[in-house]
MARTIMAR-6671 format. One record per residue (C-alpha): residue in three letters; x, y, z. Coordinates in Angstrom, 1 decimal. Layout:
% MARTIMAR-6671
  type       x       y       z
   ala       X       Y       Z
...
***
This chain:
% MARTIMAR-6671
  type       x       y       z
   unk   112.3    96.5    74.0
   unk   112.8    93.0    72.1
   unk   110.0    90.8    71.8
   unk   110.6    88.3    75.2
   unk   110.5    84.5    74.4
   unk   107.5    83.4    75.7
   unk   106.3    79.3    76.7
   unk   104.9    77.5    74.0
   unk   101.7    77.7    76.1
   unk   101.7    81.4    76.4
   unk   102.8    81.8    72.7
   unk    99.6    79.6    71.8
   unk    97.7    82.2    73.9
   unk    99.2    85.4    72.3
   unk    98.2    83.8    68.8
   unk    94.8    83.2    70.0
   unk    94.1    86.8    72.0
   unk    95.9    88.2    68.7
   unk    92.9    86.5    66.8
   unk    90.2    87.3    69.2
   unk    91.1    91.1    69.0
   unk    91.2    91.3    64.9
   unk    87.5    90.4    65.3
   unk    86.3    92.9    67.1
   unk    86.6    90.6    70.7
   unk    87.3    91.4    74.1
   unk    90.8    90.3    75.5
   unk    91.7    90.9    79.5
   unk    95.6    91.0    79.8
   unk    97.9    91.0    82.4
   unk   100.0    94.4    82.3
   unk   102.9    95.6    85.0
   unk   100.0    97.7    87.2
   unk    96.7    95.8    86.4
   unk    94.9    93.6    84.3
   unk    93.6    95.6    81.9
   unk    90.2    94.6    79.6
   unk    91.3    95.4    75.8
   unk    89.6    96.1    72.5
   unk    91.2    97.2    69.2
   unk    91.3   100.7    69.7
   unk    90.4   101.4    66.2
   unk    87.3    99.3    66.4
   unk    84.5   102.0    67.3
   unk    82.4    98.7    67.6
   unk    84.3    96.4    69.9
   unk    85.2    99.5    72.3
   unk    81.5   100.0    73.1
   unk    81.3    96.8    74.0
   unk    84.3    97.7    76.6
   unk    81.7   100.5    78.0
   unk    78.7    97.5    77.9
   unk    80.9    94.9    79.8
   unk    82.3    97.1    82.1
   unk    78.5    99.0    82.9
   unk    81.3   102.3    82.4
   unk    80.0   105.7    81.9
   unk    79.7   106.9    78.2
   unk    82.6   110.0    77.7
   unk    84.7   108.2    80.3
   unk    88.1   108.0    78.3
   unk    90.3   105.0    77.5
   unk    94.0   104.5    77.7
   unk    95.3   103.4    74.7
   unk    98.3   101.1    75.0
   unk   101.1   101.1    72.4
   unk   104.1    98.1    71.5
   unk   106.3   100.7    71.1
   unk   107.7   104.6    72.3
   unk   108.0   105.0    67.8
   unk   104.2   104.5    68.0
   unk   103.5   107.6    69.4
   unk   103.1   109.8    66.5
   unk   100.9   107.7    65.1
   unk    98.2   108.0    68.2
   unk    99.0   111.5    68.9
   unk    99.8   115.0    67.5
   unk   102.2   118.6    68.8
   unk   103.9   116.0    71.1
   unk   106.2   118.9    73.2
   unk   109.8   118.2    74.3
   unk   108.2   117.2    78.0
   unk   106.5   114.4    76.9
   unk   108.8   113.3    74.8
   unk   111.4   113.2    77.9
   unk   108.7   111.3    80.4
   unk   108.3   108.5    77.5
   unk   112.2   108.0    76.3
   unk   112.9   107.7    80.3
   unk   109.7   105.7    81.6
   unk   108.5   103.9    78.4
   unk   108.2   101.0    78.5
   unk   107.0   101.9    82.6
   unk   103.6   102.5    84.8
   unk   103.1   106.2    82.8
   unk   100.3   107.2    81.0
   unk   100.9   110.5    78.8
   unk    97.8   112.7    77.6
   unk    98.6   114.4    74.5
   unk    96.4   115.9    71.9
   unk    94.7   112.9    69.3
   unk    95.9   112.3    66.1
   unk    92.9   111.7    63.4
   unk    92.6   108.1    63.6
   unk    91.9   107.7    67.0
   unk    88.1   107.4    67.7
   unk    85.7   109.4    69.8
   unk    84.6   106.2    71.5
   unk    87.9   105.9    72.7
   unk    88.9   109.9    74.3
   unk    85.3   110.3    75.3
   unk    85.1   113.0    72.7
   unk    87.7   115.1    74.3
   unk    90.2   116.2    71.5
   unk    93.2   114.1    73.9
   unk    94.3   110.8    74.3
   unk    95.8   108.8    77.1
   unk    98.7   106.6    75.6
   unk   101.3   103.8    77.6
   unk   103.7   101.5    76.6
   unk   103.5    99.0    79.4
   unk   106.6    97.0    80.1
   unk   104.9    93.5    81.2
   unk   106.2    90.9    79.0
   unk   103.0    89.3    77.9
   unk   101.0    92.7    76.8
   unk   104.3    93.5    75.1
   unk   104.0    90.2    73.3
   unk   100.7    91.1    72.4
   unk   100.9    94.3    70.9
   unk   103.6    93.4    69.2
   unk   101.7    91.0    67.3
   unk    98.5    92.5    67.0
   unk   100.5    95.4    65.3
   unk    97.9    98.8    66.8
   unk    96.7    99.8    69.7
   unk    95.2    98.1    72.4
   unk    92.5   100.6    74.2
   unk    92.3    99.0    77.9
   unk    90.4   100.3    81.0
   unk    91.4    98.1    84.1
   unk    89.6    94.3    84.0
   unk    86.7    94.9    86.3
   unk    83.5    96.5    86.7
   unk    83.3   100.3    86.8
   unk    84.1   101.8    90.1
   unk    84.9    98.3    91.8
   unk    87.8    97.1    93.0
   unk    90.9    96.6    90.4
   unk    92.1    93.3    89.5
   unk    95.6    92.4    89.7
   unk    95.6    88.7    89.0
   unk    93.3    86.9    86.9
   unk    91.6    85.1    88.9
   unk    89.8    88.5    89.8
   unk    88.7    89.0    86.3
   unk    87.5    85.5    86.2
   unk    84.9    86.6    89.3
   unk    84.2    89.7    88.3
   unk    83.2    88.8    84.3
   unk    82.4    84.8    84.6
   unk    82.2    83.8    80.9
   unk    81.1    87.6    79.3
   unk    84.9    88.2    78.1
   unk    85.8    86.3    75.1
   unk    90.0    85.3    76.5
   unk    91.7    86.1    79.7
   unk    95.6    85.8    78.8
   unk    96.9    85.1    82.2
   unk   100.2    86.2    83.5
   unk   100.3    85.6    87.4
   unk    99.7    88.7    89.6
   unk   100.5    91.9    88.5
   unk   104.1    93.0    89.9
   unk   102.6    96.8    91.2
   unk    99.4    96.2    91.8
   unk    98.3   100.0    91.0
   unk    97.2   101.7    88.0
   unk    99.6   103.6    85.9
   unk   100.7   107.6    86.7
   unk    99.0   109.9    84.4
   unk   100.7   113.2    83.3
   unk    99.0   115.7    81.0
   unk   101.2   116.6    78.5
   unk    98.2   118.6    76.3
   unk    98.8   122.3    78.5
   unk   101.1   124.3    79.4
   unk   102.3   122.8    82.1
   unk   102.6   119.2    82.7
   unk   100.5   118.2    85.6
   unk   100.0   114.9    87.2
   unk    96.6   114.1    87.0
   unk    96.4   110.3    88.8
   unk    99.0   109.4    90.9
   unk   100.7   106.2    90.6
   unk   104.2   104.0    91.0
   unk   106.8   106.7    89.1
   unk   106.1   109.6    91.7
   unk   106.3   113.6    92.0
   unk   109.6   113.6    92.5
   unk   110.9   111.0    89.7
   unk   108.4   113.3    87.8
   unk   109.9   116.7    88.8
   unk   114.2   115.2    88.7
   unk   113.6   114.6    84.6
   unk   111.6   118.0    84.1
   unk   112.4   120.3    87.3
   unk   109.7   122.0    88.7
   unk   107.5   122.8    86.4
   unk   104.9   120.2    87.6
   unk   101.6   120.2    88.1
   unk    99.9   118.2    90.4
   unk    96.1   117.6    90.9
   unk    93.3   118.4    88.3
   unk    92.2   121.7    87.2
   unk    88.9   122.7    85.7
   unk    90.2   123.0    82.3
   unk    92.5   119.6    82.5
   unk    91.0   116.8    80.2
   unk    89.0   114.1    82.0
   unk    91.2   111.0    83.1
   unk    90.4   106.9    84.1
   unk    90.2   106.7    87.9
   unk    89.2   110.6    88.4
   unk    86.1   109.8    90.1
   unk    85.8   110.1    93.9
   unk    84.1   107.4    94.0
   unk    86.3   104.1    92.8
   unk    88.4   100.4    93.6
   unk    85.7   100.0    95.9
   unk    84.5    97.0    97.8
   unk    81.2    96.2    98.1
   unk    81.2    95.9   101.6
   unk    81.5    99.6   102.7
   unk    85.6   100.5   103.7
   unk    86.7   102.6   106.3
   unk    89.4   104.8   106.4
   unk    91.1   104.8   110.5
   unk    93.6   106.8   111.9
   unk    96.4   105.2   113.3
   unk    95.6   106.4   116.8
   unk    91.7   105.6   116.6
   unk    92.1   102.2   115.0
   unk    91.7    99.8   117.9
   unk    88.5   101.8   119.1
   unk    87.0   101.4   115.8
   unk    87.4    98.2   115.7
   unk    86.2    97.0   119.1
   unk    82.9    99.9   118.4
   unk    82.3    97.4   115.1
   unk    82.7    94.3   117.1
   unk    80.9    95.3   119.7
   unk    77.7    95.7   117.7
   unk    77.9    92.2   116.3
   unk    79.3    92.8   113.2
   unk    82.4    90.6   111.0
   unk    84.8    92.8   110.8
   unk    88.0    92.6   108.5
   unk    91.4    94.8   109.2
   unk    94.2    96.4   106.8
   unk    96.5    97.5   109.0
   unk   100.7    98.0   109.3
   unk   100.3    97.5   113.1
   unk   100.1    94.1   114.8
   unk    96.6    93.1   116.3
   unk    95.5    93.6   119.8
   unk    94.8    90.7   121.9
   unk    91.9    88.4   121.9
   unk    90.2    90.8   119.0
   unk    87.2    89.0   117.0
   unk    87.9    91.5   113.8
   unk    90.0    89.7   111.2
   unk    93.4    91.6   111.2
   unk    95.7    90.9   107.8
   unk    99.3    92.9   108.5
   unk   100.0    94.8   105.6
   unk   103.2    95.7   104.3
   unk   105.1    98.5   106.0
   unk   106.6   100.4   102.5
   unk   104.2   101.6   100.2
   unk   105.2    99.4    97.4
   unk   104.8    96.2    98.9
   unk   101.7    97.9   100.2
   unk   100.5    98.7    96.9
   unk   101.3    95.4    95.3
   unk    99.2    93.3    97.9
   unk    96.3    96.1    98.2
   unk    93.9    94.8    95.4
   unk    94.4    91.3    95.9
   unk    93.6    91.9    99.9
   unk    90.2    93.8    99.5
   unk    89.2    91.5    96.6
   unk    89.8    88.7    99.0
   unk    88.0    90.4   101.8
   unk    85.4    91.4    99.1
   unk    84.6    87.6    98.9
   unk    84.5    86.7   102.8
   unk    81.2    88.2   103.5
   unk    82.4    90.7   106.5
   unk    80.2    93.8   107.4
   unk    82.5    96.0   107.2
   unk    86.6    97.1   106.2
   unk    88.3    99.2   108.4
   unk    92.1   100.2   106.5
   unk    94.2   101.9   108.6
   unk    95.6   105.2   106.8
   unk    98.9   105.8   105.1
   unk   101.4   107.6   106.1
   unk   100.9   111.7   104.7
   unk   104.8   111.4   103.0
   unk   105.0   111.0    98.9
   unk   105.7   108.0    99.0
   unk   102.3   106.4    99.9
   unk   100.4   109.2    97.9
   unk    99.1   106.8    95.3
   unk    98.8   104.3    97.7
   unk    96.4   106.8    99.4
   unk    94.3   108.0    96.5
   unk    93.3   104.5    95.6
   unk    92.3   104.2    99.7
   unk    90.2   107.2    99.5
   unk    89.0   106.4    96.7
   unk    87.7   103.1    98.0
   unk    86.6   105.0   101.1
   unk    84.2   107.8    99.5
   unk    81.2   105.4    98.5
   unk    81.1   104.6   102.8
   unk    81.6   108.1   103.7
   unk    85.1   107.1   104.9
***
C-alpha cells in the first residue's frame, strides 16, 4: 500500500503524532473501524499509561497495529499458511490475526499471554502514521473501558478532555465497528470477535475449517467482555414485535425516552425515535456515533430495536448485546 499524499495540514499532524509517540506519548488516530488510542508498542512505559487513561483492566490484551503485511514476522512467530492467506487477502482491511509473539513484543502489551493480536489497518492517515513512526503502534479503541466506541473525534475529545497528548483527526470512521479477530495460534482458525469481513468471507478463502465463538483454551481478546460499547444510560434490547409497547410502558411512567429502530415511529409518540439504517453496514457505520449522541441528551433510557438473526448483522449484534448486558437487556 503506497504512502497516500496527505494535506500539508495533516502532514504537519503526522510529523507531530510521529514525535509525540517517540516519547513515550499517547496519540488517538483515526483508523477504518474506530479511533483507536496508540502508544509505541515497544514502550513498556507509555502502554501502561494506555491501561491508566483508559481505567482498562491489567492482562487485557492490545492490538498491535502494523504499516505493513512484511512486518509481520517481526511481531509474530510459526505464522501457519492460514494466516498468512487471511493477511495477503484482507491486509490492509478490518482483520485482526492472533498468532503466537515474537520476543520483542512486551507483556504489557499480550496481557502476558504468549499471543499477539496484529492489523494492518487500511485508513490513509494511520497508514501515514506507521509508516513514519517505523514500529508498531499498540491501540485499544479511543474511549474509556467498557463505554461506548468512538468513531469520530469529537467522541475522543468528550470522553478524554485534555488527558491525551494529540488527537490526529480524520473525519468519521468509514465502518464504524471494531476490527474481526481470527485466532490463528490453534489448530483451527476460529473467529473470536465478529466484525465487517464476516464468516463467510472468512470460510470462501479457507473452507470450512472455521471456528467461530471462544473456547476455554482460546487466548483472551479486546471486546470479549459481556459487558461493553455501553451507554451510560442503561440500553435496551426490543423485539421487533414488542417495540411500540416498550416504548409507550417507558413513556408512560414519565421517563425521556430515546429510540434505535429500522421501523418508522408511531403516531403522536413522546420517545425520541432516530430511523436507523436498514443494511447492516450502514447500520454499523452510524451505530456509535448514534448512542454517543444519545449518551449526551440526558434520556432515561435506550430502547434499540434488535437485528435481524441472518450473518449479516452478527457483528452488528454483538456490539448491541454487548451494550445491552450492563441493563440486563
Amino acid at each position: 500500500m503506497p504512502e497516500p499524499h496527505l494535506p500539508d495540514r495533516m502532514e504537519k499532524d503526522i510529523v507531530h503524532a510521529v514525535d509525540v509517540l517517540q516519547h513515550g506519548g499517547l496519540v488517538a488516530f483515526p483508523t477504518e473501524t474506530v479511533y483507536g488510542l496508540g502508544a509505541n508498542a515497544l514502550d513498556s512505559l507509555a502502554v501502561a499509561r494506555i491501561f491508566e487513561i483508559k481505567q482498562r483492566p491489567p492482562g487485557h490484551p492490545l492490538i498491535v497495529h502494523l504499516g505493513d503485511v512484511a512486518e509481520l514476522s517481526q511481531w509474530a512467530r510459526d505464522i501457519p499458511d492460514t494466516a498468512k492467506a487471511l493477511a495477503d487477502k484482507f491486509w490492509p482491511g478490518p482483520l485482526t490475526l492472533i498468532l503466537p509473539r515474537s520476543e520483542q513484543v512486551p507483556d504489557a502489551v499480550t496481557g502476558g499471554q504468549d499471543t499477539v493480536g496484529l492489523r494492518v489497518p487500511r485508513h490513509p492517515l494511520a497508514h501515514a502514521l506507521l509508516q513514519r513512526f517505523g514500529s508498531g503502534i499498540a491501540a485499544p479503541s479511543a474511549n474509556r473501558f467498557g463505554r461506548i466506541s468512538p468513531s469520530r473525534a469529537e467522541h475522543v475529545r468528550a470522553g478524554f478532555g485534555d488527558e491525551l497528548d494529540f488527537i490526529l483527526d480524520g473525519g468519521a470512521c468509514e465502518l464504524g465497528l471494531e476490527s474481526t479477530i481470527v485466532d490463528c495460534s490453534g489448530p483451527q482458525p476460529r473467529v473470536l470477535r465478529p466484525g465487517n469481513i464476516g464468516a463467510e468471507a472468512l470460510e470462501a478463502l479457507l473452507g470450512n475449517n472455521l471456528g467461530r465463538g471462544a473456547i476455554a483454551e482460546a487466548p483472551r481478546v479486546p471486546g470479549s467482555h459481556d459487558s461493553h460499547y455501553a451507554p451510560s444510560a442503561p440500553l435496551y434490547l426490543v423485539s421487533s414485535s414488542e417495540l411500540v409497547m416498550r416504548v409507550q410502558a417507558h413513556c408512560a411512567h414519565g421517563e425521556r425516552i430515546a429510540v434505535l429502530s429500522r421501523q418508522a415511529a408511531p403516531t403522536e409518540s413522546s420517545a425520541h425515535w432516530e430511523i436507523m439504517p436498514a443494511t447492516a453496514a450502514a447500520y454499523g457505520h452510524h451505530l456509535y456515533a448514534s448512542l454517543h449522541a444519545l449518551d449526551g441528551a440526558g434520556y432515561d433510557v435506550i430502547l434499540v430495536e434488535a437485528p435481524p438473526p441472518l450473518d449479516a448483522w452478527e457483528a452488528v449484534a454483538d456490539r448491541l448485546r454487548r451494550a445491552a448486558c450492563q441493563a440486563g437487556g
